[in-house]
Backbone bond lengths (Angstrom), bond angles and torsions (degrees), N, CA, C in turn:
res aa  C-N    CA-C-N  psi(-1)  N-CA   C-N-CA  omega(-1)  CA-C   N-CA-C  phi
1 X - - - 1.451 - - 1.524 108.06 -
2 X 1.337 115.53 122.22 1.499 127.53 157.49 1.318 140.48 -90.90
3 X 1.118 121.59 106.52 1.670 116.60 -174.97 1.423 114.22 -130.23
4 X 1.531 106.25 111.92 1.563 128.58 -150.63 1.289 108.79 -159.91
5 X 1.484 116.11 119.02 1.229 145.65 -176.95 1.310 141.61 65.70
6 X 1.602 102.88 39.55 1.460 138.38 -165.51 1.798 110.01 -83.23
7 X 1.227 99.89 143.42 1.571 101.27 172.88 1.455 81.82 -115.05
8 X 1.344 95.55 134.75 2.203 101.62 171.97 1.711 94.58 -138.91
9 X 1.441 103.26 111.74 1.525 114.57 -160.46 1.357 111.89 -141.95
10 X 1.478 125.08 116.31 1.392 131.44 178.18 1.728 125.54 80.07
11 X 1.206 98.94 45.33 1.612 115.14 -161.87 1.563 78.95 -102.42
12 X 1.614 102.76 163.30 1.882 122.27 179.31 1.792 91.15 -109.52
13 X 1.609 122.63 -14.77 1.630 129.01 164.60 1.346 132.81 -99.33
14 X 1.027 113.10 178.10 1.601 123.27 176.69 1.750 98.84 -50.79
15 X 1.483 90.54 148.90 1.939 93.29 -164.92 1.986 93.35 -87.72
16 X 1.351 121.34 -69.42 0.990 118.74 159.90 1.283 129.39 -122.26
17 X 1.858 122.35 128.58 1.203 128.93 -158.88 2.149 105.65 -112.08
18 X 1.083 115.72 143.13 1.657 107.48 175.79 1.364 87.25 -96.31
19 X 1.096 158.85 -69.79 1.172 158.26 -171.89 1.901 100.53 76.20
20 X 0.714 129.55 -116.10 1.793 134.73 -173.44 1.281 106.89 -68.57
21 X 1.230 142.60 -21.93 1.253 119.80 -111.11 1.935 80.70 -145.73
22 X 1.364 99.76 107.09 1.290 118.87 -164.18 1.678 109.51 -107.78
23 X 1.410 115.66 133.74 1.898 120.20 -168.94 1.266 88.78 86.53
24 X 1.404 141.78 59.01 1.666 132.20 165.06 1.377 87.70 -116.55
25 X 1.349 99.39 135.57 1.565 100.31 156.55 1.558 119.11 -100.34
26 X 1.505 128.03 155.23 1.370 118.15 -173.67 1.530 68.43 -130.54
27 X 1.727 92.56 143.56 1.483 91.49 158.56 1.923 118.78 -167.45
28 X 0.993 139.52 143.27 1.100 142.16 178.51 1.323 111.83 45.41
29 X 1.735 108.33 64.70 0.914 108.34 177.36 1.777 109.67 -122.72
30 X 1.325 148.39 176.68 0.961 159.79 -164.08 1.381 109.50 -116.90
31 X 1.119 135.18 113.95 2.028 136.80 164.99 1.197 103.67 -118.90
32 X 1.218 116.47 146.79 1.279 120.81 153.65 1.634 108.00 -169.98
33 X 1.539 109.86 166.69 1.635 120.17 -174.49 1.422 115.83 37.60
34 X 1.497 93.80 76.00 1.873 120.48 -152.46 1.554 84.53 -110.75
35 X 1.088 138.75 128.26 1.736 134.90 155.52 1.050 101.13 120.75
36 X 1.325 137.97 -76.56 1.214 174.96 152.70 1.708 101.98 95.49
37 X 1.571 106.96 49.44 1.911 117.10 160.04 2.062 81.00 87.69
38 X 1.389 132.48 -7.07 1.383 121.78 -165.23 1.163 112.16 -103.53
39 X 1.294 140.59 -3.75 1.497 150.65 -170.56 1.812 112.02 -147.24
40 X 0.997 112.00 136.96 1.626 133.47 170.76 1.414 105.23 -110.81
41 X 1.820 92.84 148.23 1.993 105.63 -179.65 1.396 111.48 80.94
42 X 0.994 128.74 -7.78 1.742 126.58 176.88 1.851 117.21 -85.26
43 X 1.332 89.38 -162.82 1.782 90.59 -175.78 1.714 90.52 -179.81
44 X 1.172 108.74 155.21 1.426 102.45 164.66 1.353 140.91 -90.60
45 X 1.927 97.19 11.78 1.642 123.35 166.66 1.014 97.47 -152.63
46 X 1.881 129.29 106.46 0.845 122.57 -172.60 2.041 102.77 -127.89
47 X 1.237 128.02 101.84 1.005 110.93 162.18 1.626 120.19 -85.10
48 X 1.558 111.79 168.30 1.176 117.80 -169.10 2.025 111.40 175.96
49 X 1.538 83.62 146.89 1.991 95.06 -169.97 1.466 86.69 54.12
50 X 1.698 101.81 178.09 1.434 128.15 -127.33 1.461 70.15 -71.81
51 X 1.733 111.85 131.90 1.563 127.29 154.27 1.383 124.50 -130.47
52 X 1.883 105.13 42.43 1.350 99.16 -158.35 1.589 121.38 -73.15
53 X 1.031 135.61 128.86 1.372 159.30 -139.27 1.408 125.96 46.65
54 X 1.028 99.08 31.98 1.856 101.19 171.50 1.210 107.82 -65.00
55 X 1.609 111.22 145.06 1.271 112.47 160.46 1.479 126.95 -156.88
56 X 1.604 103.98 130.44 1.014 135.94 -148.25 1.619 104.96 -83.22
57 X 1.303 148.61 46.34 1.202 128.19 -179.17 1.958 135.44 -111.57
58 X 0.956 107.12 176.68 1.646 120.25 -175.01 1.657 113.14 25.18
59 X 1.684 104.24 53.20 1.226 123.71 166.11 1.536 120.06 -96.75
60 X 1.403 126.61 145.63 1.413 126.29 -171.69 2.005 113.32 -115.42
61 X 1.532 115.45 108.52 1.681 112.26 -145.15 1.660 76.06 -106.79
62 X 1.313 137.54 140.01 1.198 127.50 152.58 2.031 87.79 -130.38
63 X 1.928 98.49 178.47 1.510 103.07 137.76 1.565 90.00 67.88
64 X 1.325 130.88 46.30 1.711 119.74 179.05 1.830 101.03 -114.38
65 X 1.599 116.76 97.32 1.750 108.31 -171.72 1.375 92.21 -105.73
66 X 1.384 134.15 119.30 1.543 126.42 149.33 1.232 117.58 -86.37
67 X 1.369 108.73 161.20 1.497 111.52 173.47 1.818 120.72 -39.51
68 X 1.614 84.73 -81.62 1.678 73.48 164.16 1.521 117.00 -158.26
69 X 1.293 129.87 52.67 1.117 148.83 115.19 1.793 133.14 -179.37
70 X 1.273 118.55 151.77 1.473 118.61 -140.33 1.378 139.20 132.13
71 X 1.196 94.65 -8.41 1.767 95.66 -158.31 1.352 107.67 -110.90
72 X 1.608 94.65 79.12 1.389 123.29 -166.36 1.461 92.30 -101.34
73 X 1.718 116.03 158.48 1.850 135.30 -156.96 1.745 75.42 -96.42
74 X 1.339 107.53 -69.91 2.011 95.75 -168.42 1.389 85.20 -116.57
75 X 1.650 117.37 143.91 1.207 114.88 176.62 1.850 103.95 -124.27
76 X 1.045 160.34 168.77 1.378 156.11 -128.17 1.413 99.63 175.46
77 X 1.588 119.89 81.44 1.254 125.19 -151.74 2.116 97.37 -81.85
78 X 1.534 108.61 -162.10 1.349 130.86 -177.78 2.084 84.46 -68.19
79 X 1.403 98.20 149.66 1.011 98.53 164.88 1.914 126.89 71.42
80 X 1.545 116.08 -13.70 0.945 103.81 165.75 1.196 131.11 -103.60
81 X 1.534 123.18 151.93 1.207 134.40 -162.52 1.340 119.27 -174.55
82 X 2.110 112.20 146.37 1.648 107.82 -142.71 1.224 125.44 31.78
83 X 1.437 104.41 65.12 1.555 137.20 133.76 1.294 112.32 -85.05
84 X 1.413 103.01 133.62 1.512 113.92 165.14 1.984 102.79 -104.76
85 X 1.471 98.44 139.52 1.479 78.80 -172.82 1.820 79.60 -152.86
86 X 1.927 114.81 121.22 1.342 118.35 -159.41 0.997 86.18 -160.55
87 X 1.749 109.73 144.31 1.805 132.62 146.99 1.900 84.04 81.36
88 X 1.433 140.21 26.08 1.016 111.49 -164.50 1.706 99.14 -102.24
89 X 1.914 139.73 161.28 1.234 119.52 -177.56 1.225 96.22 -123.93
90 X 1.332 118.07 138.59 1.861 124.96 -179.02 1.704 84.41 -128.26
91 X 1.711 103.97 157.63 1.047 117.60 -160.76 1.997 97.18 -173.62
92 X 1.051 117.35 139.16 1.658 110.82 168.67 1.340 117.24 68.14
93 X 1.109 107.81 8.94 1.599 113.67 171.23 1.333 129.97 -100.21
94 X 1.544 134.38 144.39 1.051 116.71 -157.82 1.465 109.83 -103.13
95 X 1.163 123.68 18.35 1.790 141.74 131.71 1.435 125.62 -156.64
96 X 1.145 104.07 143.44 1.587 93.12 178.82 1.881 100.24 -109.72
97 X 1.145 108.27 119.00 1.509 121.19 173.91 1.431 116.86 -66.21
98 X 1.333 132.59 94.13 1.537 116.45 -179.34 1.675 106.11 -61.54
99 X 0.951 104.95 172.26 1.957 126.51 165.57 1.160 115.92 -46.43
100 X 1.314 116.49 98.95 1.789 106.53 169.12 1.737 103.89 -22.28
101 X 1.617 81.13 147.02 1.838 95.83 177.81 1.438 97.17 -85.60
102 X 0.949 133.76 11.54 1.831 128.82 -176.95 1.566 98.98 -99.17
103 X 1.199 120.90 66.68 1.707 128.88 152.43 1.525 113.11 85.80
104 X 1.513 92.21 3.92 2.041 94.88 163.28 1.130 114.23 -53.38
């Protein structure tokens, strides 16, 4: 799966999620005004569960508000691991979660 050169703009959810689906590349894509203060636990790149070789790169996350907490630029949920996640820019968020240290 390829996902490349997306504007993902004004969602109340996660902007882009890998969810199952492991060897996806996300890439050079644009998020922003992800949550909007209406959802908790998201991010506006959020991998999570088995994502082995996903990869996350030279994406731009701004603008991530959750309700009331979560609203992380890349978030690196339960369960993920060997993620590659590079060149990506977060900005306006009220944390940015790096990659679990367990083999992201």
């Amino acid at each position: 799966v390829l996902v490349r050169g997306n504007l993902v703009a004004g969602f109340s959810e996660t902007g882009i999620h890998t969810e199952t689906v492991g060897g996806c590349t996300i890439e050079c894509n644009v998020v922003h005004d992800i949550g909007l203060g209406r959802m908790s636990d998201m991010g506006g790149l959020l991998a999570s569960y088995s994502t082995p070789g996903a990869i996350l790169r030279h994406n731009v996350v701004y603008k991530v508000t959750a309700f009331n907490y979560g609203d992380d630029g890349m978030y690196s949920d339960e369960g993920s691991a060997h993620t590659l996640w590079d060149g990506n820019v977060v900005w306006s968020c009220l944390l940015y979660t790096s990659p679990s240290p367990r083999d992201s």
